[in-house]
N, C-alpha and C positions, 0 to 999 in steps of 0.2 A: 216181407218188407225189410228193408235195412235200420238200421238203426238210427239212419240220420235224414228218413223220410219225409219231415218237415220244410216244409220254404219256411226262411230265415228272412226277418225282416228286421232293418237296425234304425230305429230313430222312429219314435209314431207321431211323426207330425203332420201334416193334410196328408203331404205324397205317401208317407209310410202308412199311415190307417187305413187311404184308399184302396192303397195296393194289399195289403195283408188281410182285408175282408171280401175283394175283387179274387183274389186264391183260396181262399178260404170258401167263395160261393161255385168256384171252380171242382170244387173236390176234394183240397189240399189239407193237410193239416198246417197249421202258421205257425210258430213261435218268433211273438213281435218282443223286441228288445227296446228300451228305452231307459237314459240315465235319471230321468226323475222321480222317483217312489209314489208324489203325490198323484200324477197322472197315472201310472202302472195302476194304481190301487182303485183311480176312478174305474178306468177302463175296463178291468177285473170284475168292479158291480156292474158294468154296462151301463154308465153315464158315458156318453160321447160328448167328447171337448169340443170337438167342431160342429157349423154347423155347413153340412153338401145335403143337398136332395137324395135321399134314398138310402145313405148309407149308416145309420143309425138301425133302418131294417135291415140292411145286412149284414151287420154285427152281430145282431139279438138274433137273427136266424142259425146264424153260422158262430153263435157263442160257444161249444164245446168243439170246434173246431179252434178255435184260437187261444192260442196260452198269452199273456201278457207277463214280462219278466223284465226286472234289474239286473237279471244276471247273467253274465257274459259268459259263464263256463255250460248253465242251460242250455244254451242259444247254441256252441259251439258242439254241445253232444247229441242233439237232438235234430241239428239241420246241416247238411252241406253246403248249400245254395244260398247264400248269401246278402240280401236283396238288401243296400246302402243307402237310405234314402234321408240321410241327415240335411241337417240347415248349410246353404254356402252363402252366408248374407256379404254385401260390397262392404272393404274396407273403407277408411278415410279415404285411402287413393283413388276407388272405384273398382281396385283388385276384388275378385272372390278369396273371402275368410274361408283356408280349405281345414282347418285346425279341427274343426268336427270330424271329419275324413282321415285326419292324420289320426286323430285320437280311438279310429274306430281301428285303422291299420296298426296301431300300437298293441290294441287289445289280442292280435291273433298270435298265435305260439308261431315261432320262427320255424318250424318245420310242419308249417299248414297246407292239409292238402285241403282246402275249404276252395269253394270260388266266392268271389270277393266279385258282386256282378253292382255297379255304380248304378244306381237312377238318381242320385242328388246332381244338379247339374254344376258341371266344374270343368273349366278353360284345357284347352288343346295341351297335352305335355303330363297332364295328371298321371293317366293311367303309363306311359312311360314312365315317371318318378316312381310311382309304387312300385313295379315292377322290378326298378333298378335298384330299390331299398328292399326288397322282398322277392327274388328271385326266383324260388321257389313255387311263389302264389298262382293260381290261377285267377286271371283276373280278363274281367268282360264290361263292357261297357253297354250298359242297356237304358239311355235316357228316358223319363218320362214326357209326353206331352198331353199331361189331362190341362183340364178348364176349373178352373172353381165355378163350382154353381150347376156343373153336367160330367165330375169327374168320374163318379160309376160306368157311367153310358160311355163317356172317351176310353175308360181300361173295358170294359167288354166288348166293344165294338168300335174297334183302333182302325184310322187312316192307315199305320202302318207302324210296325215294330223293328227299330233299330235294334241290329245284335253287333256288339263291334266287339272284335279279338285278333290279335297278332299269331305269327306263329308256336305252336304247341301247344293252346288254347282252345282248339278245332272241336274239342269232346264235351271241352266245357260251354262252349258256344249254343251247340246242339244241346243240351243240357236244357239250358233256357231257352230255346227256342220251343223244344216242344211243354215249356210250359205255356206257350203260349197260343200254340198248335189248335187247342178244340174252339178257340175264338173266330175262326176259321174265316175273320173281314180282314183286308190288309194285307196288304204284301208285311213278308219278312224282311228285311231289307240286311242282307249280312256284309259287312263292312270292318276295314280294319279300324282300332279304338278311337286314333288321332282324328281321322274324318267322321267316327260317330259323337265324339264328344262335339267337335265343330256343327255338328248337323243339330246337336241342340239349340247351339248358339246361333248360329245363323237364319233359323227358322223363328226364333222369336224378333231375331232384329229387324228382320223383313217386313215383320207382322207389324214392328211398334214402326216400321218405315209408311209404310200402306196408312196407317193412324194418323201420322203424323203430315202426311204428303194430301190425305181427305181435308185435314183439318187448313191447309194453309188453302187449300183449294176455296173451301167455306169462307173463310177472309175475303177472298178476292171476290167471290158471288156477293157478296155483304156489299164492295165498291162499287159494281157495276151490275145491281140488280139482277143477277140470276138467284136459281135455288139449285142449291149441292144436293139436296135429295135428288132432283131430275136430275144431274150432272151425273151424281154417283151411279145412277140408275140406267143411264145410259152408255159408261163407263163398264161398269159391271159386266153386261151383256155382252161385252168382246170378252168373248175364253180365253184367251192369252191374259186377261187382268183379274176378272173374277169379281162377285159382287160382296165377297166375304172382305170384313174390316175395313169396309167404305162408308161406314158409318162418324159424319159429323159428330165433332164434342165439344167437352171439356179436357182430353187427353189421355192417356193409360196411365195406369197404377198396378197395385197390385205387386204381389211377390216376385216375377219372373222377367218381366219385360224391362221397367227400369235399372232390377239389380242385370239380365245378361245382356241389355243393351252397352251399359257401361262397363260389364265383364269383355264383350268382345274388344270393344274402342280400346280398352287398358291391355288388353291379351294383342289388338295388331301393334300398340304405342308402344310394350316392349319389345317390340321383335323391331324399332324404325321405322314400322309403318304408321303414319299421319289417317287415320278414316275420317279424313272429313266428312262424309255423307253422314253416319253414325253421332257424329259433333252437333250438325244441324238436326235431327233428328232429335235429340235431347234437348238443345234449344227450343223448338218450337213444340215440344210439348209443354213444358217448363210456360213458357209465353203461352201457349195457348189457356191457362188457369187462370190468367192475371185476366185477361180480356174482358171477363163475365163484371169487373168491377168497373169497367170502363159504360160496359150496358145497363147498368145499374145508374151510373152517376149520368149518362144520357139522360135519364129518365125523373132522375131524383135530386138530380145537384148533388150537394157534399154531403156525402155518409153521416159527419158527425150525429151520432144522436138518434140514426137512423137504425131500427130492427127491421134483422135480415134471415129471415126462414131459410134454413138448408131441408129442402126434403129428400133425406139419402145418404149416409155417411159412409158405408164401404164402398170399395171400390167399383164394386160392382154387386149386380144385385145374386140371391140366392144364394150368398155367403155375408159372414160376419167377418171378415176379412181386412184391416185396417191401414194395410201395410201397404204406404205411397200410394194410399186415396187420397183423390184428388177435395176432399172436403178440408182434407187437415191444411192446405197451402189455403184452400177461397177465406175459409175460418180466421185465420194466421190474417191474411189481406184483408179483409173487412174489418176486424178491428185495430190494425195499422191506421187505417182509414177511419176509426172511431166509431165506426160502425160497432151496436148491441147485437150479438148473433145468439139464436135459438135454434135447436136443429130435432132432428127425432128421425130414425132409423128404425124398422120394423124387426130386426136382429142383432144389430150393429151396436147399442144404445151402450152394451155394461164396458165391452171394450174403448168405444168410442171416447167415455167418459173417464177414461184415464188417461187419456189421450189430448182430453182438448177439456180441461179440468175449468177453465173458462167462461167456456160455453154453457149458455143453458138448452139442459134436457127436454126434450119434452115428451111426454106418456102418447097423442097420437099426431098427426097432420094437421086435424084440426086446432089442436090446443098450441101446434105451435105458428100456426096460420095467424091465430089470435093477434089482432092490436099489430099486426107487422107491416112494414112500407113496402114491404116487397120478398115473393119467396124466388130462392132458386133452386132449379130441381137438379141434384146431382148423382140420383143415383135410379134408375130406370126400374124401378119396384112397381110390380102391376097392381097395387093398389092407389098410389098417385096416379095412373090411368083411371082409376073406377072412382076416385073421389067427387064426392058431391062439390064440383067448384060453384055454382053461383049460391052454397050456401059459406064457401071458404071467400067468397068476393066481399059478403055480408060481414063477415067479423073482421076483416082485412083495414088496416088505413088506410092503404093503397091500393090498390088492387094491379098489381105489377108484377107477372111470370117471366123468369128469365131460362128457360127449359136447356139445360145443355149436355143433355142427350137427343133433343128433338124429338123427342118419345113424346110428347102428346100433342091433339089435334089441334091445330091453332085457332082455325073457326070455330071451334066449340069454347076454346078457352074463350075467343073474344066475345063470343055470345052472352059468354055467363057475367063478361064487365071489366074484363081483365086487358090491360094491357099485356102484349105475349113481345116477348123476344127470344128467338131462335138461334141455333148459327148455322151462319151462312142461308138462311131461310128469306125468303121473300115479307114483305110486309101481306100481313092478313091481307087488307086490300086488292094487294097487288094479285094471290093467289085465289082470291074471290074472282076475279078479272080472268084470269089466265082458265079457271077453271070453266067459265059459262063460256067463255072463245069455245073449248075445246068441246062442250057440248053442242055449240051452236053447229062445228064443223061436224060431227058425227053425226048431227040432224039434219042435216044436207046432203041431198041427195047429190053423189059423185059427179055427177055431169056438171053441176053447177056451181062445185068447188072452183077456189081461184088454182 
């Protein structure tokens, strides 16, 4: 072996811990780099900072396989292979903050034969500027597209892996490529840098499109009594659309969508190009948050005064993940509105609480069900699916579900005494109604169908 047998991982924040224990269950030995002592030192004892499914066992498994280090001369003796996977959070402007990237690029000695391979995502033009300030470097563009909440299962069994590199790069491409090689699901997809960095971008903005385009759909079912579940579902079934992210809300959040929805729009607004589609797309998520207070006051008149249960505080479930959850804007809105809000998260809870320093905590579902006019479910955690409602109906003032993920059953909720509101969902009623039509047709014998 060489000396500098190691994959190098720069930055352990979700993308970088996924990834450096994802190589690490691969065979690899890791050297993960990161600028804070206090997390280097957690990680060291094998405390995990985050929480994803699975990968705390794969840490503790693959723990002498991975070196944790502050230091950047380690990291450069020890690894070739590069693997960048720092923070690029939106400016004021909406620009990506590339200063993490620049500061990692500053770290490398000017006559580095390292590859410098990106998975932090960062707008069309990046990997041309480093190149042009560092001539020498080899340099690869390899985005990530994991999930929170399934990121192990997304890095071991990939749709597909972007490799982007320009000319002279060819050895270093291949480099990473076959570390990617025994994963053996996915196309490789080899591309020059400018169209792999785009293909980051472009793939999330489609994604928060398909979101957003579900969600104004739901609005208009709400006008004219249909239901977007049947809609999307019917939708779906044409392969040219797909049934994936036709799920009705309260809108995206989360690290990737908001911040490269509004990296793309500011990456075409300085080149001249206007993305209006991209414009609308942030509007009507943005609007789609606000709605839930409008079914609220449907139901309840004026918030003043009124306690309002959030069941769900990250953005999504299976992560503790805070960042442009859609709780922190309903929170914000409801006591605009005067509304007393209580919330409780099965993960979420220690972050959440610095977050919205306001709100009151609560220890389970139940306790913050307690004495409330009304809960709203924000975040799709399968234990608000199993909760005992007609004993949450019992402690409730109101007994008022505004579900917006659509994640639970609405005849079960109204059973238990609750008023249910969905989006874009049928009144219970009405789907009582449509339901026994459709068995009555299936009990009828064909011939005598109309």
């Amino acid at each position: 072996m060489s000396e500098r047998d190691a994959v190098g991982v720069i930055g352990v924040g979700w993308v970088g811990l996924v990834t450096a224990a994802c190589f690490a269950e691969l065979g690899h030995k890791v050297i993960a780099r990161d600028i804070l002592p206090e997390k280097v030192e957690a990680l060291s004892r094998g405390e995990v900072t985050i929480h994803e499914p699975g990968l705390t066992e794969l840490l503790h498994r693959n723990a002498e396989r991975i070196t944790f280090t502050t230091d950047m001369g380690e990291l450069l003796d020890g690894a070739r292979l590069l693997f960048t996977c720092v923070d690029t959070p939106p400016t004021y402007s909406g620009d990506a903050d590339l200063s993490r990237v620049r500061a990692v690029v500053a770290d490398l000695p000017d006559d580095s034969d390292h590859v410098l391979v990106m998975k932090s995502t960062v707008p069309g033009g990046t990997g041309e500027s480093i190149r042009r300030d560092m001539p020498g470097l080899a340099y690869v563009s390899c985005p990530e597209f994991l999930k929170e909440g399934t990121a192990v299962t997304d890095f071991m069994h990939p749709d597909r892996v972007v490799i982007g590199s320009d000319a002279g790069d060819e050895e270093a491409a291949e480099a990473v490529a076959a570390l990617y090689a025994p994963l053996g699901e996915g196309e490789i997809l080899h591309t020059d840098v400018a169209s792999a960095e785009m293909i980051k971008l472009a793939s999330n903005a489609f994604l928060a499109t398909k979101i957003s385009f579900i969600n104004e759909i739901a609005n208009v079912c709400e006008e004219v009594g249909a239901d977007v579940g049947e809609v999307a579902r019917g939708m779906g079934a044409d392969t040219r659309i797909g049934s994936s992210f036709l799920r009705a809300g309260i809108g995206y959040g989360g690290s990737c969508f908001p911040k490269d929805v509004s990296a793309l729009k500011m990456l075409a607004g300085n080149t001249g190009y206007h993305f209006q589609l991209l414009t609308s797309v942030i509007e009507v998520n943005e609007l789609q948050k606000r709605r839930v207070v409008g079914k609220l006051e449907k139901h309840l008149g004026s918030l003043i005064g009124k306690r309002v249960a959030l069941l769900g505080l990250a953005f999504k479930p299976d992560t503790d993940d805070m960042r442009e959850a859609s709780s922190l804007v309903l929170a914000a809105r409801l006591q605009g509105e005067g509304a007393e809000v209580v919330a409780y998260d099965p993960v979420a809870i220690e972050r959440a609480s610095e977050m919205l320093d306001s709100v009151e905590m609560a220890d389970s579902a139940m306790a913050a069900l307690e004495g409330a006019d009304a809960a709203v479910l924000v975040t799709e955690w399968s234990e608000f699916r199993d909760l005992d409602w007609n004993a949450a109906a019992a402690v409730m003032a109101h007994p008022l579900v505004v579900d917006g993920r659509n994640f639970l059953d609405p005849a079960a909720i109204a059973a238990a005494g609750f008023e249910y509101e969905g989006i874009g969902r049928r009144a219970v009623d009405d789907q009582r109604i449509s339901a026994s039509s459709v068995a009555r047709v299936q009990s009828t014998p064909r011939s005598l169908r109309p």
